[in-house]
N, CA, C and O atoms as CSV, one atom per row, in Angstrom:
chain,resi,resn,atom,element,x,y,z
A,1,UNK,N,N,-54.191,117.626,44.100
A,1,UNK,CA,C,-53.702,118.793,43.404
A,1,UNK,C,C,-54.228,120.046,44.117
A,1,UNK,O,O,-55.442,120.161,44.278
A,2,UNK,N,N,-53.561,120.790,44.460
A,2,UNK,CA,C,-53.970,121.973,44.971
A,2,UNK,C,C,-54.375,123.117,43.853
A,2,UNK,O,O,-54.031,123.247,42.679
A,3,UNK,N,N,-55.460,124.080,44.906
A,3,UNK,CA,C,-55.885,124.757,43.712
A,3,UNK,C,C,-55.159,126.527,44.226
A,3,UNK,O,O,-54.920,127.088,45.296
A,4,UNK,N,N,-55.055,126.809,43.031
A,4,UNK,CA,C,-54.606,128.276,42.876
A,4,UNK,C,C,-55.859,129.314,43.128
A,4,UNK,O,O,-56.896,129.443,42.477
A,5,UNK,N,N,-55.334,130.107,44.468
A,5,UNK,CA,C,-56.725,130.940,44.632
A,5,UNK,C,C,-56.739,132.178,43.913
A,5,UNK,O,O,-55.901,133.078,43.855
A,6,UNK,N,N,-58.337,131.982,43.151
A,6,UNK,CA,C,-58.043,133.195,42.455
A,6,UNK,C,C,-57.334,134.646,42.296
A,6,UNK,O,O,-56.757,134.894,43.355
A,7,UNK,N,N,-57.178,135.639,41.402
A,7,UNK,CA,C,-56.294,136.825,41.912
A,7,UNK,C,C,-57.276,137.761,42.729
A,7,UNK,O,O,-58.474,137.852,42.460
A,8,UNK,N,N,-56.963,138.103,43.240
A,8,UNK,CA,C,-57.899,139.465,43.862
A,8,UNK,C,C,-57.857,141.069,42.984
A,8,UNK,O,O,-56.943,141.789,42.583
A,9,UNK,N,N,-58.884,141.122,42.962
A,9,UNK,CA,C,-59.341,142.322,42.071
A,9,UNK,C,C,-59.765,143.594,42.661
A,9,UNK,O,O,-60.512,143.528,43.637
A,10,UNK,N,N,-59.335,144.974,42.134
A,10,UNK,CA,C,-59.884,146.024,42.986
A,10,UNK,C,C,-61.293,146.189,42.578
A,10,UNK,O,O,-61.639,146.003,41.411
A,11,UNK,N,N,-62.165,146.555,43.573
A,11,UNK,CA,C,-63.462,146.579,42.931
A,11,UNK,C,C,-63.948,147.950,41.427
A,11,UNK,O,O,-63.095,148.605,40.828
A,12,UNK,N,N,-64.894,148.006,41.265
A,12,UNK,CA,C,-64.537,148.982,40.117
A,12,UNK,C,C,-65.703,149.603,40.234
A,12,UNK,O,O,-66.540,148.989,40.896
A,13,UNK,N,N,-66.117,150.956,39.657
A,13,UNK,CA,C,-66.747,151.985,40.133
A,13,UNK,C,C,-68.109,151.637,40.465
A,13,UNK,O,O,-68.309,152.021,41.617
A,14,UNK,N,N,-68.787,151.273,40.146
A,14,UNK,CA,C,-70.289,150.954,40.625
A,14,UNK,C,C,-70.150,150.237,41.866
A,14,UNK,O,O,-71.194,150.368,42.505
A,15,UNK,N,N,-69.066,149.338,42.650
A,15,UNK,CA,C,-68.997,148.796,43.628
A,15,UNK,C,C,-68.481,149.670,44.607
A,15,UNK,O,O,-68.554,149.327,45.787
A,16,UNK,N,N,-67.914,150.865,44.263
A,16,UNK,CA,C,-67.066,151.408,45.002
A,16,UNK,C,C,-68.501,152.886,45.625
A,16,UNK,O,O,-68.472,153.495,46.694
A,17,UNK,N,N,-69.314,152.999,44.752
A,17,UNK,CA,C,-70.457,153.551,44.585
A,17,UNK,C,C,-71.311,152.604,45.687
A,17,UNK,O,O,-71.352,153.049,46.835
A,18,UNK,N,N,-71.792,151.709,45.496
A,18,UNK,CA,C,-72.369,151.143,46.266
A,18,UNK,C,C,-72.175,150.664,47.296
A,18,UNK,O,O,-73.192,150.359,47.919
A,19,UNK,N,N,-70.875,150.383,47.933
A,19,UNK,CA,C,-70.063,150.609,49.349
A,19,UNK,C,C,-70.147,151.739,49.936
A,19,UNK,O,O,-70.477,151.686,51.120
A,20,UNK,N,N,-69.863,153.227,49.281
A,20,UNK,CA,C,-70.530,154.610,49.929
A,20,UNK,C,C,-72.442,154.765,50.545
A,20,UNK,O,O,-73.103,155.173,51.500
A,21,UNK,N,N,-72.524,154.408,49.812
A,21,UNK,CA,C,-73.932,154.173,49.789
A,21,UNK,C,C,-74.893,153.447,50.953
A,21,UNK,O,O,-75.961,153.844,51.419
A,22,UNK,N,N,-73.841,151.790,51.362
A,22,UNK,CA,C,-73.988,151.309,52.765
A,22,UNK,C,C,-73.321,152.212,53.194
A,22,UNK,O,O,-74.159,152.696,53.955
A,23,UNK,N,N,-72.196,153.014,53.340
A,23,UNK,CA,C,-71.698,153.338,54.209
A,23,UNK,C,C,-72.725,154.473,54.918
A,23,UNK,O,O,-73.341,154.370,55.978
A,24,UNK,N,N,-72.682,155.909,53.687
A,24,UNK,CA,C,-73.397,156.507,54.217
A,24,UNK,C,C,-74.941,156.265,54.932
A,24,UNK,O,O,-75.370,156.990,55.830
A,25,UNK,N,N,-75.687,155.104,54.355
A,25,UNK,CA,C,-76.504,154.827,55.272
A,25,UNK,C,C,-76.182,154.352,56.855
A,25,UNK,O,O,-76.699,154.992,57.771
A,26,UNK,N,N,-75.408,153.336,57.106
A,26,UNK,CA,C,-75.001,152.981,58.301
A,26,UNK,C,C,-74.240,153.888,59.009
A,26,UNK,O,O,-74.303,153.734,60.229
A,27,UNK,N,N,-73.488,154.853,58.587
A,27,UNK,CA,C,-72.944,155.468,59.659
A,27,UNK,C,C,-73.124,157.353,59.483
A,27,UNK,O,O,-72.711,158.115,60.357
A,28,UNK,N,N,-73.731,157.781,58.341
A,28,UNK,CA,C,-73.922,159.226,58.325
A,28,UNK,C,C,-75.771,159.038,58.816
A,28,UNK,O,O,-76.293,160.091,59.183
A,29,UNK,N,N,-76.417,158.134,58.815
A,29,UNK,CA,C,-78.004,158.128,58.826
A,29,UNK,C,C,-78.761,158.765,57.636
A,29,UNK,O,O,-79.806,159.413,57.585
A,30,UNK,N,N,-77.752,158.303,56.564
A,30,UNK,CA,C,-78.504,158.996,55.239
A,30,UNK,C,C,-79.361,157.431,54.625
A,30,UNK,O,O,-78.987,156.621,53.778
A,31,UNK,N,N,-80.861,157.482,55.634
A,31,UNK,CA,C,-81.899,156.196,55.508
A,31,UNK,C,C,-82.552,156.693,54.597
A,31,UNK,O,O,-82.400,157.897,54.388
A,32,UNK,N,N,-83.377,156.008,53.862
A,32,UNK,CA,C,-84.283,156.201,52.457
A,32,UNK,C,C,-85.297,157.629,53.428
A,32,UNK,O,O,-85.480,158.775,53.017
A,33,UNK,N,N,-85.807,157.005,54.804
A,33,UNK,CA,C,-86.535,158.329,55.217
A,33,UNK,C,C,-85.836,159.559,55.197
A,33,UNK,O,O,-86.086,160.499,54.442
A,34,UNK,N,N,-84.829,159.507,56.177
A,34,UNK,CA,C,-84.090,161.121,55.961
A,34,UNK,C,C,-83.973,161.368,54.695
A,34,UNK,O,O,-84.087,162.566,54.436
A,35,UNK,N,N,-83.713,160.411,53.445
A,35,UNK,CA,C,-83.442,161.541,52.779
A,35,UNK,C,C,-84.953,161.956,51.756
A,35,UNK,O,O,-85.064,162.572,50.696
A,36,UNK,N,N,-85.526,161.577,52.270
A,36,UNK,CA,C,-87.052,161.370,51.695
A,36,UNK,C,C,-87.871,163.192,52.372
A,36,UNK,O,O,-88.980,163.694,52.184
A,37,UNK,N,N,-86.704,163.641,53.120
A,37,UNK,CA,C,-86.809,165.081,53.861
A,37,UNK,C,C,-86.206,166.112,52.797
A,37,UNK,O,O,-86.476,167.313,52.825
A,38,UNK,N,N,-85.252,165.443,51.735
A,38,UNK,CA,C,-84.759,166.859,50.761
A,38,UNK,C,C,-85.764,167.096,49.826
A,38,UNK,O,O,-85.871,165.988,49.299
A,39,UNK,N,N,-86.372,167.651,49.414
A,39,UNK,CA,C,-87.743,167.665,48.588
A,39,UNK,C,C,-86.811,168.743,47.404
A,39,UNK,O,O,-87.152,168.802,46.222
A,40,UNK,N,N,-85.711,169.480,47.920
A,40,UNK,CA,C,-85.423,170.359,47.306
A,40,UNK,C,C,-83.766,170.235,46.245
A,40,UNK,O,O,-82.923,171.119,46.090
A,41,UNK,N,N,-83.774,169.044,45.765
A,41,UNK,CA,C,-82.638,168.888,45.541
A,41,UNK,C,C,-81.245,168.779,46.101
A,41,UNK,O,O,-80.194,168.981,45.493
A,42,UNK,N,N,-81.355,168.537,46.967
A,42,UNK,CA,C,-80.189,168.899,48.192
A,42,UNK,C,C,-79.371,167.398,48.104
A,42,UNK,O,O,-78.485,167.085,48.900
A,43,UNK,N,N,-79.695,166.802,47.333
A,43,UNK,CA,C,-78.751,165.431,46.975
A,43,UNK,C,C,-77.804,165.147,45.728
A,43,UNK,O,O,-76.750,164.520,45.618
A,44,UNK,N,N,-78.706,165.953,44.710
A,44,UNK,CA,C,-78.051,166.492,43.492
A,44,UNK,C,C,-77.072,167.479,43.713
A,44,UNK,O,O,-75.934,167.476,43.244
A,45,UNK,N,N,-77.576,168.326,44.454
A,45,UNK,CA,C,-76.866,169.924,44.372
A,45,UNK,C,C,-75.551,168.970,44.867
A,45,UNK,O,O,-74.564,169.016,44.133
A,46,UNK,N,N,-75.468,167.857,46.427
A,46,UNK,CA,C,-74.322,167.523,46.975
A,46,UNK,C,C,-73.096,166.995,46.064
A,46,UNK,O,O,-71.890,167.196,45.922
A,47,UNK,N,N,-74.462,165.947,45.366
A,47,UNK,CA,C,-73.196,165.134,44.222
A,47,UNK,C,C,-72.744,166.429,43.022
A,47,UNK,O,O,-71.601,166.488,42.569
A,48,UNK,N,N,-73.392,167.009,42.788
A,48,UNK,CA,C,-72.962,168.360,41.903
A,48,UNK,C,C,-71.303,168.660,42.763
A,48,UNK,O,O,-70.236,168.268,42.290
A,49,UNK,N,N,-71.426,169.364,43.973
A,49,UNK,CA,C,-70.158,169.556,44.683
A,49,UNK,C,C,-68.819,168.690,44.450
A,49,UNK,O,O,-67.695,169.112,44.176
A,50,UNK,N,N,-69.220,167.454,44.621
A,50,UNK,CA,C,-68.103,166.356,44.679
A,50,UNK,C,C,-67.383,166.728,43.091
A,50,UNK,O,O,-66.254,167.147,42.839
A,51,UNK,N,N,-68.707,166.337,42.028
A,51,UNK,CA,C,-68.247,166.546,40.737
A,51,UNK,C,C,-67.557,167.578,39.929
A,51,UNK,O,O,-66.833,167.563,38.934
A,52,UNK,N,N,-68.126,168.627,40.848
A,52,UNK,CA,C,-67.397,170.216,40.601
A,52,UNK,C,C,-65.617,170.093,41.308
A,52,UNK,O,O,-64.537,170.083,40.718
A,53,UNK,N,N,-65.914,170.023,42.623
A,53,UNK,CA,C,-64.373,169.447,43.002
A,53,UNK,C,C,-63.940,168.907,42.132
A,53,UNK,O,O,-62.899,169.532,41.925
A,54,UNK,N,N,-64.032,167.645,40.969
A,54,UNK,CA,C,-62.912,167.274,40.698
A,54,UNK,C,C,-62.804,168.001,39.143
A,54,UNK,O,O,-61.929,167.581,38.386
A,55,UNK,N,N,-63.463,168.794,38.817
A,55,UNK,CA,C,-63.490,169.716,37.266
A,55,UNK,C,C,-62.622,170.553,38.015
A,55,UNK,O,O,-61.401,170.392,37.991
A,56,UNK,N,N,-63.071,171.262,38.546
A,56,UNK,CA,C,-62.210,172.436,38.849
A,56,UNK,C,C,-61.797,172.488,40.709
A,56,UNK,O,O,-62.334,173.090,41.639
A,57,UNK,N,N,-60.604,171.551,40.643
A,57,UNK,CA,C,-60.373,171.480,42.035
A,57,UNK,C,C,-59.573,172.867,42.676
A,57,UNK,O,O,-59.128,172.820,43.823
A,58,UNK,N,N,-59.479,173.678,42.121
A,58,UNK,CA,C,-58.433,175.005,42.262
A,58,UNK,C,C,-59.203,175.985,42.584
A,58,UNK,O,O,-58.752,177.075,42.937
A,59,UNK,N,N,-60.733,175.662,42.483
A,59,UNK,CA,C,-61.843,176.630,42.411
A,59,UNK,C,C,-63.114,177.026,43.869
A,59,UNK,O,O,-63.110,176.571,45.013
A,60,UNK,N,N,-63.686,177.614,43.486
A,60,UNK,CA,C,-64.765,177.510,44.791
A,60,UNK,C,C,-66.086,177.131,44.391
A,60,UNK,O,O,-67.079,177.192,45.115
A,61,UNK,N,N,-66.048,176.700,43.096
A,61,UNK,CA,C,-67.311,176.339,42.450
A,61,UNK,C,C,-68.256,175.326,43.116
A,61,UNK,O,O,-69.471,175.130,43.155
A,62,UNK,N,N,-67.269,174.837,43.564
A,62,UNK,CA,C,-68.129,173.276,44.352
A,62,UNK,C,C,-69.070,173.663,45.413
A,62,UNK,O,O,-70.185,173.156,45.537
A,63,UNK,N,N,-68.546,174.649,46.232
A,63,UNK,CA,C,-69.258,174.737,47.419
A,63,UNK,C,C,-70.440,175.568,47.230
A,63,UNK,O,O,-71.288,175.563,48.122
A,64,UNK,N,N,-70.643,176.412,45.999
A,64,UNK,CA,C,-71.535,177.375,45.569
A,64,UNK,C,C,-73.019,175.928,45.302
A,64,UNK,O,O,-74.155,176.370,45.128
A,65,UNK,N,N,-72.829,174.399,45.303
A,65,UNK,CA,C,-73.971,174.198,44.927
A,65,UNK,C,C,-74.095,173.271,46.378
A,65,UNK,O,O,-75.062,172.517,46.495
A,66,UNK,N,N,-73.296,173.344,47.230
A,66,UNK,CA,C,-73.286,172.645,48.268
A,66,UNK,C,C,-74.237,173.094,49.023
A,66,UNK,O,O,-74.221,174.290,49.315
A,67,UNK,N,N,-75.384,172.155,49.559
A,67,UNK,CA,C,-76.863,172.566,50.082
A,67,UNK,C,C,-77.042,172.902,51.450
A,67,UNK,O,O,-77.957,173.550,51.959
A,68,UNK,N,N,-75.942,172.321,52.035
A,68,UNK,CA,C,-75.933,172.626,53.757
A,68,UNK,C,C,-74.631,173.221,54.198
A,68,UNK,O,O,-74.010,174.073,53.563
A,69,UNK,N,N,-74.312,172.751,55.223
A,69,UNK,CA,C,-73.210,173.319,56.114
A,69,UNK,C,C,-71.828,173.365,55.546
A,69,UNK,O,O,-71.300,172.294,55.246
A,70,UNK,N,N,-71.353,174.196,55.413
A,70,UNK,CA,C,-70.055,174.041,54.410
A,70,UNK,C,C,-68.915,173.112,55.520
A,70,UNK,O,O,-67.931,172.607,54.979
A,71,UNK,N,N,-69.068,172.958,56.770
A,71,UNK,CA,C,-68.393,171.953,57.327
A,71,UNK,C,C,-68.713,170.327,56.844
A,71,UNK,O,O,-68.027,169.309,56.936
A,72,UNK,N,N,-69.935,170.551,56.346
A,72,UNK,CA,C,-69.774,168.648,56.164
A,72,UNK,C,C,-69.461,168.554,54.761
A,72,UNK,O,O,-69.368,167.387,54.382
A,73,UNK,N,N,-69.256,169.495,53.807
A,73,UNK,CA,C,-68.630,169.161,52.706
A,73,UNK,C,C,-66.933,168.696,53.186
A,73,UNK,O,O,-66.353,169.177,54.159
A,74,UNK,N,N,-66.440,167.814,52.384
A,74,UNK,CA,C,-65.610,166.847,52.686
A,74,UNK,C,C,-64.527,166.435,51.604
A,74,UNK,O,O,-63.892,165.404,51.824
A,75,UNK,N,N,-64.295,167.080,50.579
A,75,UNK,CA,C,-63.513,166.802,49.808
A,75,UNK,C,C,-62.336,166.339,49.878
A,75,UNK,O,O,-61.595,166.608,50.824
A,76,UNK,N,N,-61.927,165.433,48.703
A,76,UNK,CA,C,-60.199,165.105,49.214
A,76,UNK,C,C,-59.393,165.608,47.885
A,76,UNK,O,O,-59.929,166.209,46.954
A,77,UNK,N,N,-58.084,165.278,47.955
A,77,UNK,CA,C,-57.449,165.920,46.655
A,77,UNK,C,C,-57.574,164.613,45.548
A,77,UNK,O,O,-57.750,164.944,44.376
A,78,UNK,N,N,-57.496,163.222,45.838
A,78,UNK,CA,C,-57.665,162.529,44.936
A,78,UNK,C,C,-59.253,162.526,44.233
A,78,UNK,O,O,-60.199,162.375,45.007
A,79,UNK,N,N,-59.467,162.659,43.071
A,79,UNK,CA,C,-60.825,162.484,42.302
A,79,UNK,C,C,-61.482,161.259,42.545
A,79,UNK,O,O,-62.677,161.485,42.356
A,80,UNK,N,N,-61.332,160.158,42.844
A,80,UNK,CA,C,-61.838,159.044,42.956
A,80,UNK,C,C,-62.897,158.978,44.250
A,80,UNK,O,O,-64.118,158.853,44.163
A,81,UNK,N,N,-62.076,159.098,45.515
A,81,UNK,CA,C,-63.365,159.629,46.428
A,81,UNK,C,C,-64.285,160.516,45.744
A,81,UNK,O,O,-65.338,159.885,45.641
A,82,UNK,N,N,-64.355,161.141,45.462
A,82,UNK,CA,C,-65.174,162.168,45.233
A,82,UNK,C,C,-66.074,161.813,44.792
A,82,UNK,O,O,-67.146,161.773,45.396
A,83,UNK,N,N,-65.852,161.342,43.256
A,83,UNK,CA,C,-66.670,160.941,42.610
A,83,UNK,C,C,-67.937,159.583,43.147
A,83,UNK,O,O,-69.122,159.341,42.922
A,84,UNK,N,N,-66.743,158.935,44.004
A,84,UNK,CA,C,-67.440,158.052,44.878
A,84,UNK,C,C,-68.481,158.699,45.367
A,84,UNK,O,O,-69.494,158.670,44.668
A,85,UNK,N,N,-68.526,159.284,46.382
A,85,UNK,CA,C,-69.334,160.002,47.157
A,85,UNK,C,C,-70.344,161.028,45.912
A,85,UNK,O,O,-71.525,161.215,46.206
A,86,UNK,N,N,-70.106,161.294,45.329
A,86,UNK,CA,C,-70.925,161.892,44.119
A,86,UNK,C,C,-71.775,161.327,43.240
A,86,UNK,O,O,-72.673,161.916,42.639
A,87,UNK,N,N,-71.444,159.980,43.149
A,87,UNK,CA,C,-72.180,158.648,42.686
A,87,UNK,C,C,-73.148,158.204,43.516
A,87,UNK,O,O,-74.296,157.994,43.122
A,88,UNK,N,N,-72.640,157.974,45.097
A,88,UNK,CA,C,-73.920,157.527,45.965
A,88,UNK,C,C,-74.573,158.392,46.515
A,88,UNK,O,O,-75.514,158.015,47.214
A,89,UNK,N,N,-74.266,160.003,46.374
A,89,UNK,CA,C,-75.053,160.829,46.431
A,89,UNK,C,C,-76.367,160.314,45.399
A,89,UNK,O,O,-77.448,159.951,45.863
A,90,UNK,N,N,-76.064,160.354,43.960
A,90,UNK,CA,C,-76.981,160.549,42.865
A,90,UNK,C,C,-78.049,159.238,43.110
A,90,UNK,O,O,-79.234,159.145,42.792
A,91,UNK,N,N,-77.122,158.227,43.830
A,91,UNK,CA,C,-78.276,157.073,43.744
A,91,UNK,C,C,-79.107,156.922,44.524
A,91,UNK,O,O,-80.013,156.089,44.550
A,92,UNK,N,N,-78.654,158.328,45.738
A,92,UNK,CA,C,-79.496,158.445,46.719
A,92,UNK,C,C,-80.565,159.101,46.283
A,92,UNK,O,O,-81.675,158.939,46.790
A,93,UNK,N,N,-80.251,160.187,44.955
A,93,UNK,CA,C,-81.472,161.125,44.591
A,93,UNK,C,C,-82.520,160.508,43.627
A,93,UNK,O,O,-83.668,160.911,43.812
A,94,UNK,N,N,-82.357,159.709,42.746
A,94,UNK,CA,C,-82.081,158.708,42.438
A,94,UNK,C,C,-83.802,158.044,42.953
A,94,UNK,O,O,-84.948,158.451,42.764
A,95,UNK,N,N,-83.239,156.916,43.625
A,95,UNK,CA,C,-84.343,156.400,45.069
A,95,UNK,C,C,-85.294,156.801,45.279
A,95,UNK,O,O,-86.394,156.286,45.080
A,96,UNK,N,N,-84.923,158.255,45.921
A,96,UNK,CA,C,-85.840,158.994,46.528
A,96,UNK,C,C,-87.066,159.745,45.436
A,96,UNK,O,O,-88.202,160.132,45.708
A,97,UNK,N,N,-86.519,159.758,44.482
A,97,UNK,CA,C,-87.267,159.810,43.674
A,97,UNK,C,C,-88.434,159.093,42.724
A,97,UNK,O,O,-89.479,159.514,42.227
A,98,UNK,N,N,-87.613,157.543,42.711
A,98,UNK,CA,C,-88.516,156.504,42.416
A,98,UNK,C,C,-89.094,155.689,43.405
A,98,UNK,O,O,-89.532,154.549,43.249
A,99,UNK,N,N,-89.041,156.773,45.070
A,99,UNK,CA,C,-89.941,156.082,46.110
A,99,UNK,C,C,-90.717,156.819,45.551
A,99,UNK,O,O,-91.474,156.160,44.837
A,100,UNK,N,N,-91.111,158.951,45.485
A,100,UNK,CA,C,-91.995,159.539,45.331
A,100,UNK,C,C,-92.892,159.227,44.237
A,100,UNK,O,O,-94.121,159.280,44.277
A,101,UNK,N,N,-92.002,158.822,43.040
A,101,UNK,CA,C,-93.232,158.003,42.393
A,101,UNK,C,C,-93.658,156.864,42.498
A,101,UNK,O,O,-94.451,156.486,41.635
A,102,UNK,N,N,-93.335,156.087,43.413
A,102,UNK,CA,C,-93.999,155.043,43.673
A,102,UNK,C,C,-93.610,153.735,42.952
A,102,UNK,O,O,-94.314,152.779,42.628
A,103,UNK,N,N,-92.648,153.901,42.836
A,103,UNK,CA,C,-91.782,152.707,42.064
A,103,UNK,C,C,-90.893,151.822,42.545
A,103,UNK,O,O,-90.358,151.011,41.790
């Protein structure tokens, strides 16, 4: 009897979060050290941006909390990236935070 292979499923937000997350480590060099260099919120403020993009995408609000170069902000028109990238921002701040305390 042959077997029926399961259906394939889109992954769903915490996976899609945590795929940014390898990503940006492997290919932006955002390593637990580099980002162990923002002391100043500069990971929050980023995911703040993404999240502001998708409240008010008509606006310039986003870039007002954006911490660096307004070229590597990166927005798209669909909300879903965004938020992506706004999610593994936070888990990056996240981390870095429960390295500084030692956790």
């Amino acid at each position: 009897m042959a077997t029926v292979p399961a259906p394939t499923r889109a992954p769903d937000g915490a996976e899609l979060i945590a795929a940014e997350r390898r990503r940006q480590v492997a290919f932006e060099g955002m390593t637990p050290e580099h980002d162990d260099e923002h002391i100043h919120n500069q990971l929050s403020r980023a995911a703040a941006s993404y999240i502001a993009i998708t409240v008010w995408p008509d606006s310039y609000e986003a870039e007002n909390f954006w911490p660096w170069n307004l070229d590597d902000f990166k927005p798209v028109d669909d909300p879903v990236p965004n938020l992506v990238k706004a999610g593994a921002l936070i888990a990056a701040a996240i981390d870095r935070l429960l390295r500084k305390a030692g956790r």
